[in-house]
N, C-alpha and C positions, 0 to 999 in steps of 0.2 A: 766354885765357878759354875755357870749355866749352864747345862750340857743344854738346854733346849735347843730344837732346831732354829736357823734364825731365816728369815726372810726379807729378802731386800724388797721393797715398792721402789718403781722410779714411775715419777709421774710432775707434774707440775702445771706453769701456765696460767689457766683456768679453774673455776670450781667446775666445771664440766670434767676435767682432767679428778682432780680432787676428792671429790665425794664419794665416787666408784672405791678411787683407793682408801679414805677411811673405812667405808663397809667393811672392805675384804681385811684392813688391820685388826678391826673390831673384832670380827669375827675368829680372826690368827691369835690374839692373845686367847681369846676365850680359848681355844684348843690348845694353849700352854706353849704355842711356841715364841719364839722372840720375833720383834721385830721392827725394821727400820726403811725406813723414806729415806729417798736419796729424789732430793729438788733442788731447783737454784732460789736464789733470794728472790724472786717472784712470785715461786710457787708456796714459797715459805712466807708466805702472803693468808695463805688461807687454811694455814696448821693447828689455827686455834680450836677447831673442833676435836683434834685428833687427841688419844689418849697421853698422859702423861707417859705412860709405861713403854713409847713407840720414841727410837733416838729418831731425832731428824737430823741430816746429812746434807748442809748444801755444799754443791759438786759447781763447779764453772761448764756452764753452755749457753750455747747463743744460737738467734735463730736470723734468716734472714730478710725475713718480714721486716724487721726494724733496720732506721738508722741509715746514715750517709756510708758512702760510697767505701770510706776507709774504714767504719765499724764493720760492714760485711764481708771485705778484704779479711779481716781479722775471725772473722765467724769459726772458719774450719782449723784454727790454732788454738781457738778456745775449747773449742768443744774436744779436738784432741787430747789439748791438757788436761780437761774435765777426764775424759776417759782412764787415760793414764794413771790420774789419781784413783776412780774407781777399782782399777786392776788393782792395786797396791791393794788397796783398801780390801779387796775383794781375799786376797791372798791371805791376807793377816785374818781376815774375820771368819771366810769360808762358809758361806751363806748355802743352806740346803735347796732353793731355788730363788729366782729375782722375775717377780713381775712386772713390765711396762706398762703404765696405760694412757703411754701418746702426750704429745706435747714436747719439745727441745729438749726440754731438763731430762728428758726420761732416756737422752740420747747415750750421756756417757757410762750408764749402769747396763743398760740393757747391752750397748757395746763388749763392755769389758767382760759380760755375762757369756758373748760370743764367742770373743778372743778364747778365755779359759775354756769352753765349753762346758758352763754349768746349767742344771734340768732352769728352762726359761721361757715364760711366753708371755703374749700379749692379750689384751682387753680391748677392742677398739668397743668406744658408746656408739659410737652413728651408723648409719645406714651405709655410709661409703667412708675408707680407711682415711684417717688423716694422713697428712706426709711422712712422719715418722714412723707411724704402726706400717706404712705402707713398705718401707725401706726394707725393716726388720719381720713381715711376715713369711718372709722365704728363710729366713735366720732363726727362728723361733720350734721349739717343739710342738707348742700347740698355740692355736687362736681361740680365744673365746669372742663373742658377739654379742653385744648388748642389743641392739636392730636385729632383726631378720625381716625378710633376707638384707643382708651387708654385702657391699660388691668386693669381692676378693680377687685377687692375680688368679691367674690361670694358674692350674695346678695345688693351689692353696686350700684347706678344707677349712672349716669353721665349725666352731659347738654354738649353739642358740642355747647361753645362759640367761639373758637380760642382764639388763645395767641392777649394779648394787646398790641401794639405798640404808643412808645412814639407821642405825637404832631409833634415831629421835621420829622419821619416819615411818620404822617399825613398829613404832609403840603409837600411830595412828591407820594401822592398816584398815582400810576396809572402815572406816568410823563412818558412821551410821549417815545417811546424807540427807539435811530436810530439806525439803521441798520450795522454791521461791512461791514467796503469798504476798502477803498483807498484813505483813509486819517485818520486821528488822532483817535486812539482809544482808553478807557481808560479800565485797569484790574484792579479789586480789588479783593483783598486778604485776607481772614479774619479765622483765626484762634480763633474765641471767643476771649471771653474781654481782654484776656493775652496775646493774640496770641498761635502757637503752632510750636514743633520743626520740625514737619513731613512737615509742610508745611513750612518750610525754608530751608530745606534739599533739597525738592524735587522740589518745584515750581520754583524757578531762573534760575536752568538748564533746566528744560523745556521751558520756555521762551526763554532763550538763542538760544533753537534749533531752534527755531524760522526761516523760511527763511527768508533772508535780508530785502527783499524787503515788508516783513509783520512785522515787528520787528522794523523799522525808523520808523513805523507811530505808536505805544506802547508805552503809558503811563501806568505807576504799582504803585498803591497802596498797600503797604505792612505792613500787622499787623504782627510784628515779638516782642516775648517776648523780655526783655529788656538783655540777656545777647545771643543774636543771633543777636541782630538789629544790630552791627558793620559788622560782620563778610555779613551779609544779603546784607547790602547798599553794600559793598565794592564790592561784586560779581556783583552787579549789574553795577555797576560804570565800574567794569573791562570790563565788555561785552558791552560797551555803550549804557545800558538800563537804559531810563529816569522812575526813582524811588524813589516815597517817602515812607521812610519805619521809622514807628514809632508806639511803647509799643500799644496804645492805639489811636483812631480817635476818636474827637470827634464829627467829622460832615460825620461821615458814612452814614446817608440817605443821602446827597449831594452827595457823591462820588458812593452811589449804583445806585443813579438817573442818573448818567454821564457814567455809566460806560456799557461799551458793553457784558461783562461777570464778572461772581462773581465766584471766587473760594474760597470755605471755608469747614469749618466744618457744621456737622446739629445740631448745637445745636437750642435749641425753636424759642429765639428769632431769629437769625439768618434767619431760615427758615421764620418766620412771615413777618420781612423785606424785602425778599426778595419775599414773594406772594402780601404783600401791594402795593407794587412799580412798582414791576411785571418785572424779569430780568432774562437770561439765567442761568443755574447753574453749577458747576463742583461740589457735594458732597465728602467730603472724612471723613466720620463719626470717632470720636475719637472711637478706637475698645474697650479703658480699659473703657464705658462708662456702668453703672451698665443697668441691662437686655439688652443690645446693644439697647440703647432708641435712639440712635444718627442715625441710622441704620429703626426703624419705625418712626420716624420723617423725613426722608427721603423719605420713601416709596412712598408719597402721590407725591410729587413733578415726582420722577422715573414713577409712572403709569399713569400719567399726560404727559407723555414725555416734561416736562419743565427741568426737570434737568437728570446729566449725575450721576450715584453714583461707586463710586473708592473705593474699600474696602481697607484700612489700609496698608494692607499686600499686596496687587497689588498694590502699590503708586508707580511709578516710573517715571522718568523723560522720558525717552522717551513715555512708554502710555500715558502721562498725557501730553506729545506734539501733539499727535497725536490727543486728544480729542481738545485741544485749535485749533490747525490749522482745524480740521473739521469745528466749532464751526464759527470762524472769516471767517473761505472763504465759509459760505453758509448764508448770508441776510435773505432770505426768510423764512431759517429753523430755525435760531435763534433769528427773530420773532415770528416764532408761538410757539418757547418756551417760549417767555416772556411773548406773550397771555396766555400762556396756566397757565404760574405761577399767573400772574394776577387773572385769573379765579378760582385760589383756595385760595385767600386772603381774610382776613376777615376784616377790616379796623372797623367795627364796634365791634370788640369783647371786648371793654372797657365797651364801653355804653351798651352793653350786661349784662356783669359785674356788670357792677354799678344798672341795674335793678333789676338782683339778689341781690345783698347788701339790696336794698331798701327792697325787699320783704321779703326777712328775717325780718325784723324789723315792720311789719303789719302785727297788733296781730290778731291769731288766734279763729277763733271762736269754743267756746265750741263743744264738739261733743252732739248731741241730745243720 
């Protein structure tokens, strides 16, 4: 039998939710102990990255963003049930600590982590707590913070780990950055894990505007959701712009490490990728993103002058031309943006992570 310690993740949702908790699994087998993801069938969406050796666990929870009137009725009997099971589950397995990192799913593990009172905290990625990290940061032993500063309750302390970036990221830290010239340059485009409409809309015709002679030597990487990606490719194809444009990347650190400029959104991860590897930025923060967390997850990168940030509502194709052509016909400037993103990456914030884990779980000594 395993005596290793085992450790529960609950996380799910998003790849924003997702990626943090692969790093820190990653890095938990490597240190020999066991461990398991506890997500719903959503989050169990985007487990493909994660090792074999990691059981996954979908739990029942719901949130209430989604759905009519009688699905949200229903919200807080599910997530109970969810919980319930958790406890059980928790009882028979006897997990040495259980990390959250936010999102619904992450509600009935981190819960039952309560009930029992076993060593437990949370990860929030953004600058300001999502709902759930928000509920459970007074319930928790400790908070880690991917953002700083991240706004916390009164009373609430926080550690400034940074967001965790997978191995595959790991293994292009820091990759060397060349310079945009006059010859072959590569864009990536990234909308988070689903991609997004704003940036399909707006980013082709700005490329397009592109002058000739800066526009033959562009290659585009384009994360477009799955029911824009025809319409996406086909523009680009019209305008004889060489473009791969598909739902999802799976080798986005390769293509951010190649790539001469990053245009995306600021979601957590995103931003982490983009200081680990260290690359120019064009920010265009989702605006419906709750406390505009997309917006101080940006900030650091903006007062950093490594990235350029595009409010939502000023997204247009010509400004958003005019930022790329600045961007590509100055070498020296958008090198020192990619220093400069470099210099606020945290590449070590797993193993950070996984030191907290450990110490949650080394028992405390009696107060005299």
């Amino acid at each position: 039998m395993n005596r290793a310690p085992l450790l529960v993740i609950a996380a799910g949702g998003t790849g924003g939710h997702m990626f943090p908790a692969q790093a820190l699994a990653e890095v938990m087998l490597a240190r020999g102990w066991r461990v398991k993801l506890s997500t719903d069938a959503r989050g169990a969406r985007y487990t493909s990255g994660f090792s074999d050796a990691v059981e996954i666990e979908q739990i029942a929870s719901a949130t209430f963003a989604r759905g009519g009137i009688w699905t949200k009725a229903l919200v807080p009997f599910r997530i109970a049930a969810g919980t319930v099971r958790s406890v059980w589950r928790m009882l028979r397995d006897k997990p040495a600590a259980v990390v959250g990192f936010g999102g619904y799913p992450s509600i009935p593990a981190i819960g039952a982590a309560w009930i029992l009172r076993l060593p437990r905290m949370i990860h929030e990625q953004n600058g300001v707590l999502g709902r759930v990290n928000e509920v459970f940061a007074r319930r928790v032993d400790a908070v880690a913070c991917g953002t700083w500063p991240t706004t916390l309750p009164e009373g609430v302390n926080g550690v400034h780990v940074g967001n965790p970036v997978r191995a595959a990221v790991l293994e292009r830290a820091g990759a060397g950055y060349i310079a945009p010239g006059d010859y072959p340059m590569e864009l990536l485009v990234m909308g988070g894990s689903q991609g997004a409409r704003i940036l399909s809309d707006v980013v082709p015709p700005a490329i397009a505007a592109l002058p000739m002679e800066m526009l033959r030597n562009i290659r585009v990487s384009h994360q477009a959701r799955d029911e824009d990606a025809t319409r996406v490719s086909e523009y680009y194809a019209e305008n004889g712009i060489n473009a791969d444009v598909q739902p999802f990347f799976h080798d986005v650190p390769r293509r951010m490490s190649e790539a001469q400029l990053v245009i995306s959104r600021s979601g957590a991860s995103s931003i982490a990728d983009i200081t680990v590897i260290g690359r120019p930025a064009i920010l265009i923060p989702f605006a419906a993103a709750a406390g505009d967390h997309q917006v101080a997850n940006a900030q650091g990168l903006v007062d950093a002058e490594a990235a350029i940030l595009i409010r939502e509502e000023a997204a247009y194709p010509d400004s958003l031309c005019e930022y790329i052509q600045m961007i590509l016909t100055n070498g020296p400037a958008a090198t020192k943006m990619a220093n400069s993103a470099l210099s606020l990456g945290k590449p070590e914030a797993a193993e950070t992570l996984a030191d907290m884990v450990e110490n949650l779980t080394i028992p405390k000594e009696p107060s005299q």
